[in-house]
VOLUM-343805 format. One record per residue (C-alpha): x, y, z; residue in three letters. Coordinates in nm, 3 decimals. Example, Ala and Ser with C-alpha at 12.3 -4.5 7.8 and 13.67 -1.06 7.14 Angstrom:
// residues 2
> X,Y,Z,volum
> 1.230,-0.450,0.780,ALA
> 1.367,-0.106,0.714,SER
//
This chain:
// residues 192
> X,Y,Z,volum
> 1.607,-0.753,1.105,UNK
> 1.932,-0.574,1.046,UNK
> 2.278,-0.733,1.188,UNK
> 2.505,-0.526,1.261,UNK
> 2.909,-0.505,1.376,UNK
> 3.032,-0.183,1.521,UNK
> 3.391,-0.141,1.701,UNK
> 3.403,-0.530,1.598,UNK
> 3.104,-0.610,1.822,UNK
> 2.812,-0.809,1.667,UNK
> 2.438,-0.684,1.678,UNK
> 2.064,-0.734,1.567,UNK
> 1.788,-0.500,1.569,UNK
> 1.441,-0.529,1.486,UNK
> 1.363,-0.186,1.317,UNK
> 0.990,-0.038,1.142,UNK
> 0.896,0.200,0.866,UNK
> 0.829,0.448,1.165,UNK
> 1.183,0.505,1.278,UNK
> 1.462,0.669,1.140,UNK
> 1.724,0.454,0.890,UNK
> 1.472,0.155,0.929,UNK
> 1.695,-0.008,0.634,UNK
> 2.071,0.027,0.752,UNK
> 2.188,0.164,1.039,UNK
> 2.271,0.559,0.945,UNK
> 2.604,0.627,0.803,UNK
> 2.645,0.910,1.045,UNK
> 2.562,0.719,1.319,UNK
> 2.803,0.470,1.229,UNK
> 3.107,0.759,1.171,UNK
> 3.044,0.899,1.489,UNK
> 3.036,0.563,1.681,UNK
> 3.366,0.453,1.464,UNK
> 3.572,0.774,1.666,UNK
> 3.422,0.759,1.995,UNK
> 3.665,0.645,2.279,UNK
> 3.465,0.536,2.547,UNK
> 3.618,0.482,2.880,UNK
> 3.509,0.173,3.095,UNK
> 3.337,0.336,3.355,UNK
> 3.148,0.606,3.137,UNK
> 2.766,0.686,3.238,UNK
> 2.629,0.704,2.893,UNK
> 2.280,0.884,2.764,UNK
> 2.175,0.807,2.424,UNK
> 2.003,1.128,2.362,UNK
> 1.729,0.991,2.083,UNK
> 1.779,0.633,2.070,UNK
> 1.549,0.562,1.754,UNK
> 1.560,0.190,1.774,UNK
> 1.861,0.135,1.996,UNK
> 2.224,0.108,1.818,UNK
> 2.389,0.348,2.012,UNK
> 2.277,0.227,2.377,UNK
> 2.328,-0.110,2.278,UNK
> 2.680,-0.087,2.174,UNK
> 2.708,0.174,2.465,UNK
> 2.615,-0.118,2.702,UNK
> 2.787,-0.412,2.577,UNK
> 3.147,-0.170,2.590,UNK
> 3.064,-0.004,2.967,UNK
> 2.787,-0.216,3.103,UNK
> 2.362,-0.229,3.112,UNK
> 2.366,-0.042,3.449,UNK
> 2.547,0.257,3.275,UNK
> 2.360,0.317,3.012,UNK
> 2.002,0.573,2.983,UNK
> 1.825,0.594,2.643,UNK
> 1.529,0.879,2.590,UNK
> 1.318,0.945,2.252,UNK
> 1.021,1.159,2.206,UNK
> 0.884,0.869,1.986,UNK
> 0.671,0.558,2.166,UNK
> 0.756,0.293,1.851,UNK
> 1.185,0.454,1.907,UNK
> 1.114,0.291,2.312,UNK
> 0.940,-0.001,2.232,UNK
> 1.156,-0.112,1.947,UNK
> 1.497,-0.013,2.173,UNK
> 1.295,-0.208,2.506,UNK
> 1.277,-0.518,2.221,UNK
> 1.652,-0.507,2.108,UNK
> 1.774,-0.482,2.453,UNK
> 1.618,-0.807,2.460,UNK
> 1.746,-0.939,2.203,UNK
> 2.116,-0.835,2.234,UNK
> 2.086,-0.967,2.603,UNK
> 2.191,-0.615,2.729,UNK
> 1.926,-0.588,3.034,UNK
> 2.015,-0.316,3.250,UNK
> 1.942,-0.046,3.047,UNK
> 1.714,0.262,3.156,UNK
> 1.494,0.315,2.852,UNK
> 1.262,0.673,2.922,UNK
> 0.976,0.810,2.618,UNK
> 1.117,1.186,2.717,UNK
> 1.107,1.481,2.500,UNK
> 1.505,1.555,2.519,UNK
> 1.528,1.602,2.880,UNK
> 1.197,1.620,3.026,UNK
> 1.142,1.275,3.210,UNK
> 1.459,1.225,3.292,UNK
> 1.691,1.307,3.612,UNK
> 2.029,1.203,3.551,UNK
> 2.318,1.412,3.637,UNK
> 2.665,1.383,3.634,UNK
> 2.676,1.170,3.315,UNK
> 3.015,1.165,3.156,UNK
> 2.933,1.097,2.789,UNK
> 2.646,1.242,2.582,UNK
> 2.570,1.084,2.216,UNK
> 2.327,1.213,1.970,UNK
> 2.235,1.206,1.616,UNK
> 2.000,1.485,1.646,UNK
> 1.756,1.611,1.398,UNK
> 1.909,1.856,1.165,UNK
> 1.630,1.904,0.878,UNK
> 1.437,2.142,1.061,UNK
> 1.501,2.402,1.294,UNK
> 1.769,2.413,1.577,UNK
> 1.551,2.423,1.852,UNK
> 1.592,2.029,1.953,UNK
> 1.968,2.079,1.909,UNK
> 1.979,2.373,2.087,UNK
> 1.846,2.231,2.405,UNK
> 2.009,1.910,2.358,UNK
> 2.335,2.109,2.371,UNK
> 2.232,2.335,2.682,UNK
> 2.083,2.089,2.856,UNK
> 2.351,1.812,2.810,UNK
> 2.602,2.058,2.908,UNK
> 2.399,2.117,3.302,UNK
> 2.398,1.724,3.292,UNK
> 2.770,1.615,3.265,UNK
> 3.017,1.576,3.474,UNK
> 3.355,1.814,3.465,UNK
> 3.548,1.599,3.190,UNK
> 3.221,1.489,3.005,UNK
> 3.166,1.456,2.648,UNK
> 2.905,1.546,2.416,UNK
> 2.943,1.392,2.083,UNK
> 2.711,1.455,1.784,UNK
> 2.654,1.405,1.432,UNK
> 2.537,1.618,1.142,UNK
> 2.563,1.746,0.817,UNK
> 2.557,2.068,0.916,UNK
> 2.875,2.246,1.035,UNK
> 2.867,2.655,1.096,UNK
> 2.547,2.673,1.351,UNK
> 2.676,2.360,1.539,UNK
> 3.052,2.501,1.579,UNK
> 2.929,2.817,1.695,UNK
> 2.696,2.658,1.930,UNK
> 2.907,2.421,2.097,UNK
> 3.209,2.676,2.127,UNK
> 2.946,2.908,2.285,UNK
> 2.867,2.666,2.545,UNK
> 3.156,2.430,2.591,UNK
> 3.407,2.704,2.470,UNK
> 3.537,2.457,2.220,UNK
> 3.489,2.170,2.004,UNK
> 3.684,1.874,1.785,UNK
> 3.512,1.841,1.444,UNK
> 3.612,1.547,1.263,UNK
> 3.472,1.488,0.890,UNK
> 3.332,1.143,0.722,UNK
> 3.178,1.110,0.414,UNK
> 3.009,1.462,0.418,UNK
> 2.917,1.408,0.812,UNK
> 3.043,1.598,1.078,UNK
> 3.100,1.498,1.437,UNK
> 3.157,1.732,1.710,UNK
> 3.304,1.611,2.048,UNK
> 3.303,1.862,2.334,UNK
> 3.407,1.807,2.664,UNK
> 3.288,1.979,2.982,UNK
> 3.597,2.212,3.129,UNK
> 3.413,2.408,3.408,UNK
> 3.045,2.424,3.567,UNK
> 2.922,2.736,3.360,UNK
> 2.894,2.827,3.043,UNK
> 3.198,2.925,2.808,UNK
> 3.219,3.293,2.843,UNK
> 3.172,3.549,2.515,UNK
> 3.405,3.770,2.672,UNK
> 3.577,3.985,2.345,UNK
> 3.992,4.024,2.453,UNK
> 4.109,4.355,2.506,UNK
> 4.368,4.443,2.219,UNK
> 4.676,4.601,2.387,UNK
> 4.870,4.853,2.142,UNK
//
């Protein structure tokens, strides 16, 4: 079991070999959670739980009833269904949902993910495109990586900007939601 204190609030998780960071909570996770302002009536998803942290902590800062947590993974949902349990956060909608799929939430007004960045960008990709058609105006995607250059240029191509902020080789992106399309790639005209 792994205790935990984030933002000064104390948790436990039951974690497994199957899951990522089954041994200590991941230090990206924990850099992006340390600069995330969340507001107290936020609609949170935690956009591949693994075994919980983020919706936890989510819940316990803007309530159970605000919170939606999704992973592809079956062992990711049952341990998160477990440790809702056992940090006496009931409330929570927990979905098995590859990214989006199985879930129908709209208007949500903060997205967090630690997203996986050894392989492809596919699952990032969508997790950015999609996330953007499910926040609000004045939503906030915020994610963690160690990858910079492809994430920038994706988020700025959809959001029309981002806020990278860098811990211990990690880098967290925070993009907000300005306007109900995508950020145009319009080049300025140069006036001489």
């Amino acid at each position: 079991m792994l205790n935990v204190n984030v933002k000064n609030i104390d948790m436990k998780f039951n974690t497994s070999n199957e899951v990522f960071a089954p041994r200590n909570v991941d230090k990206g996770t924990l850099a992006m959670l340390s600069i995330i302002e969340f507001k107290n009536d936020d609609k949170v998803l935690d956009l591949g739980c693994g075994y919980g942290i983020v919706g936890i902590l989510s819940a316990k800062i803007v309530g159970a009833t605000n919170v939606v947590m999704t992973d592809i993974d079956s062992r990711a949902v049952e341990l998160t269904r477990g440790n809702i349990d056992l940090n006496n956060v009931k409330g929570i909608e927990v979905y098995q949902s590859d990214g989006f799929k199985n879930i129908n939430e709209k208007d949500l007004t903060l997205i967090i993910s630690n997203p996986p960045y050894h392989a492809d960008f596919s699952v990032p990709k969508e997790f950015i495109e999609k996330g953007f058609n499910r926040l609000a105006i004045g939503g906030r995607i915020y994610m963690v990586t160690k990858r910079k250059d492809w994430y920038k240029n994706k988020l700025v191509s959809i959001f029309g900007g981002v806020k990278i902020t860098e811990i211990d080789g990690y880098y967290i992106f925070m993009a907000e939601k300005r306007t109900t399309t995508y950020s145009s790639k319009k080049k300025l005209k140069l006036r001489r």
